[in-house]
C-alpha angles and dihedrals in degrees: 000000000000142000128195119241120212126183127233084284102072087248133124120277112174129272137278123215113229125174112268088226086065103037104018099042125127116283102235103184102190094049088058095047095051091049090042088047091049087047099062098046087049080068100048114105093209083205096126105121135176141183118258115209084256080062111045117112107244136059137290104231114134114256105224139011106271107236116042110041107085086232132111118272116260133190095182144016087212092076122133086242099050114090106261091018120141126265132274117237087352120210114250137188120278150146124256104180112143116202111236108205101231088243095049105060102035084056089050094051091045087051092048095047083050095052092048092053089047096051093050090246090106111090124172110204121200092234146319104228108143126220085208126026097231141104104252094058083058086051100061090047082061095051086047094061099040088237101120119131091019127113105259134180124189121209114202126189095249125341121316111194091187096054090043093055096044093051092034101096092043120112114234105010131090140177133214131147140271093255095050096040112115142170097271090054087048090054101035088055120062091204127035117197107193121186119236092249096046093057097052081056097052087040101054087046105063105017084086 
């Protein structure tokens, strides 16, 4: 099958062949969430930690007698409702990787790239070289595609320091490279502007 390619202008500019199994394949939504879902916890630290009553420095006696005071009655000064108590259900370390099984995921990244194709949020641009290494060149490209005020990703076929550093400062877009694209960039991004050579790269990696 194959895709149009347009320039930084917004123009024609020919049209690049991709399998139909990467590009063309069914859209199975729940596949791409699960393996969205397991992506982003992949990314969680699970490092938050906080102090019990069994934990808090200090000691346990109670604080006052229990009857004559007008008060009411306390066992400990270490309660969660005693100032510098310790923490109910406290959150504690752990570990939240989810194992993503390896066909899983590489059929729920072909599915997501398909949906967005489908959906007219998929645009291959010829390339993303700049005259000038600055952000509102970056900018214009955006107008020219129609595509300012969305939420953008480019995808370049290895890393490109000019084009990061031009799109760097712009809200709502970002920028990584075919190699390193996956499900959970493809969701998180209503429109994904892949570079020709980056999609003969995606392409030829998972049309296999």
């Amino acid at each position: 099958m194959e895709i149009k390619v347009i320039d930084q202008k917004g123009k024609a500019a020919g049209t690049v062949t991709v399998s139909p199994s990467v590009f063309g394949a069914e859209v199975n939504i729940g596949l791409i969430h699960e393996v969205a879902i397991a992506q982003q916890n992949n990314q969680r630290q699970g490092s938050k930690s906080t102090l019990t009553r069994s934990e808090v420095r200090g000691h346990s006696a109670k604080p006052y007698r229990q009857k004559g005071t007008g008060r009411a009655r306390q066992g400990s000064t270490k309660g969660p409702h005693q100032i510098g108590g310790g923490v109910a259900f406290a959150p504690k370390p752990r570990d939240f990787t989810t194992k993503i099984n390896k066909k899983k995921k590489s059929a729920a990244f072909v599915s997501a790239l398909s949906g967005k194709l489908a959906d007219e949020e998929l645009i291959v641009l010829k390339d993303v070289k700049l005259a000038e290494v600055k952000t509102k060149t970056v900018v214009s490209i955006l107008e020219n595609l129609k595509l300012d005020q969305k939420r953008v990703l480019f995808v370049t076929n290895g890393k490109d320091d000019d084009f990061l550093r031009g799109a760097n400062n712009i809200e709502k877009v970002e920028v990584t490279t075919a190699d390193q694209l996956c499900v959970l960039d493809v969701v998180n991004n209503k429109f994904v502007v892949v570079t020709a050579e980056a999609i003969k790269v995606i392409d030829g990696r998972y049309a296999s």
